[in-house]
Structure formats: C-alpha cells, structure tokens
C-alpha positions as CSV (number, residue, x, y, z in Angstrom):
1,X,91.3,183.5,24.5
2,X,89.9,186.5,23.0
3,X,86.3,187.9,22.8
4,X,86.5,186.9,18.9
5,X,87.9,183.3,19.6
6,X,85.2,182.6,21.8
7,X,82.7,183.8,19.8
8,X,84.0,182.1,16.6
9,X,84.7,179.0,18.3
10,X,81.0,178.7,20.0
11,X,79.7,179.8,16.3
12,X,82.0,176.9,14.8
13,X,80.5,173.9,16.5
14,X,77.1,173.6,18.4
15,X,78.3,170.9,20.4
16,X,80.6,173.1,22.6
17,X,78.2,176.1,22.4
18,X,75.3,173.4,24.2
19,X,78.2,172.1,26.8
20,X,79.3,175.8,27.8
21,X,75.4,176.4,28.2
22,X,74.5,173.5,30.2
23,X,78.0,174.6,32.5
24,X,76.9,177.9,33.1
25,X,72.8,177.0,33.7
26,X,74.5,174.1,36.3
27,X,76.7,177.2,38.1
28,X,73.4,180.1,38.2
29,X,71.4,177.3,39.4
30,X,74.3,176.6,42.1
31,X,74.1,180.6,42.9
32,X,70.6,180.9,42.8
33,X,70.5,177.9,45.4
34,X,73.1,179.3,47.9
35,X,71.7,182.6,47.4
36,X,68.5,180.9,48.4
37,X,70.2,179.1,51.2
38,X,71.7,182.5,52.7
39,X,68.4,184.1,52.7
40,X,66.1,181.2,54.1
41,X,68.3,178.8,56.2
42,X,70.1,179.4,59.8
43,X,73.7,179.2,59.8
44,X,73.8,176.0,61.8
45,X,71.7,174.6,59.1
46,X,74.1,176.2,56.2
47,X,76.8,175.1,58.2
48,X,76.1,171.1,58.4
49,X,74.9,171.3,54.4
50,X,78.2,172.6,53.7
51,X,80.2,169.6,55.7
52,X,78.1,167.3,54.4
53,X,78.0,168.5,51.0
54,X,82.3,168.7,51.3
55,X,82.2,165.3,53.5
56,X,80.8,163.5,50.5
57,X,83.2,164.5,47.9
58,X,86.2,163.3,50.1
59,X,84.5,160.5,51.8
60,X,87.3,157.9,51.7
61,X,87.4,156.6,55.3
62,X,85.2,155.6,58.3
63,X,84.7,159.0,58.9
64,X,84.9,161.8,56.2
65,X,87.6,164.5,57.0
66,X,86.9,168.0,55.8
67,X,90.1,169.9,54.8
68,X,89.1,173.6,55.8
69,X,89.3,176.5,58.1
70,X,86.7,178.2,59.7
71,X,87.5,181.0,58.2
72,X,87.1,179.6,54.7
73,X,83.9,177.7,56.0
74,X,82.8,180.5,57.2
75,X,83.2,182.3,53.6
76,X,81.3,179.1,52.0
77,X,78.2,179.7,54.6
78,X,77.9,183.3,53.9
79,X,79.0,184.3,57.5
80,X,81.4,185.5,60.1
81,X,84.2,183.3,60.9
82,X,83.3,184.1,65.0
83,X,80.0,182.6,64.5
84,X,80.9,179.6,62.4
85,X,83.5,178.7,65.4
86,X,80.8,178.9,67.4
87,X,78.5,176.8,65.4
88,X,81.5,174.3,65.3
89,X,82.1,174.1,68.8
90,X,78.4,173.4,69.7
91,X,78.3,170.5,67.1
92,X,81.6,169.1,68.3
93,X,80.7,169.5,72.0
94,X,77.3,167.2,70.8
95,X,80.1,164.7,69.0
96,X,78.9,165.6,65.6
97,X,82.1,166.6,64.2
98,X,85.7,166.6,65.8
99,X,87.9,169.2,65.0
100,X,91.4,169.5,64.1
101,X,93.7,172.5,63.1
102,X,92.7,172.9,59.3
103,X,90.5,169.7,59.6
104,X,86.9,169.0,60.3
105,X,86.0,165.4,61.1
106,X,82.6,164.8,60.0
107,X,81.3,161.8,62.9
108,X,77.5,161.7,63.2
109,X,76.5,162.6,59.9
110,X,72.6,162.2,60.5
111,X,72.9,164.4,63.6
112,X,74.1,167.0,61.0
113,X,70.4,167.0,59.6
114,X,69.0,166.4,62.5
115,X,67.1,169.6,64.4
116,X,68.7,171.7,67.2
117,X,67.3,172.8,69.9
118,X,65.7,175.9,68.6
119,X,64.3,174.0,66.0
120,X,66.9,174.3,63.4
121,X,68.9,171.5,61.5
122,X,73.0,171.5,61.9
C-alpha cells in the first residue's frame, strides 16, 4: 500500500486508525522494555526471561521445548552467541534446561527465576 492509501484509509474509519495505534503503543512499549532489559538486567537474567517468555507460548507438553539456536537466542538477549552458550551450559549443567541441536528444553522453570550465585536470576 501506498503512503496515500494508508493515510486515506486510517482517515476513512477511526476504528482502524485506534487498532493501528493501540498495535504500535503495544510494540514501543515492547522496545522500550527490552531496551530497559539490555540496560538494567544480566544476561543470565535476560537469558531465562527470554525461555520463559518463548517456553509459555509453546507450552504443549510436560516440559516446554524452545525451538531456537543460540545464536538466534543470543540475538533476542541482546548479546554474543559465545556468552549465551555459556549461560546455557551453566543452566543445563544445574538441570534447568536440556539442550538439543536447535532445541532448548525448558525443565525447572522456577529455577529459571531463581538467583545465581552472584546474585543474579537465570
């Protein structure tokens, strides 16, 4: 669609002008929040928000199965896929996940808020 289409269709009928609002204040708050996230929270802690956050939108079994990579974790966190591996294989060497090629098994999901050692959550 065209500039001009959009504009005349948004002009035409307030209904879809309010729904394309209320979409795009929902996605800048989204921003705003990981922004916030990237700023203020550990990666461990960004890391287990993001598995849970996936975990719950595909949460179909006993255990939730995330389909993703590090690498495209790691692009979700806001960090390096090196350090989300290593994040990873901390939590899976405590049995909070288990994880497969492509696949992240999400097992103790309250251990993924609970603190780490050096007083983070993940």
């Amino acid at each position: 669609m065209s500039r001009s289409d959009v504009r005349r269709l948004l002009l035409a009928d307030p209904r879809v002008a309010a729904r394309i609002s209320e979409i795009l204040g929902r996605r800048l708050a989204a921003l705003e929040q990981r922004l916030s996230d990237t700023v203020f929270k550990s990666v461990p802690q960004r890391v287990g928000e993001t598995l849970l956050t996936l975990a719950s939108q595909r949460s179909l079994g006993r255990a939730p199965v995330v389909q993703v990579t590090h690498e495209q974790l790691a692009a979700l966190v806001g960090t390096s896929r090196e350090t989300t591996t290593k994040v990873l294989g901390e939590l899976a060497a405590r049995g909070v996940v288990g994880l497969g090629r492509g696949r992240i098994t999400v097992l103790d999901p309250d251990a993924l808020r609970a603190p780490w050692p050096d007083g983070s959550t993940g």
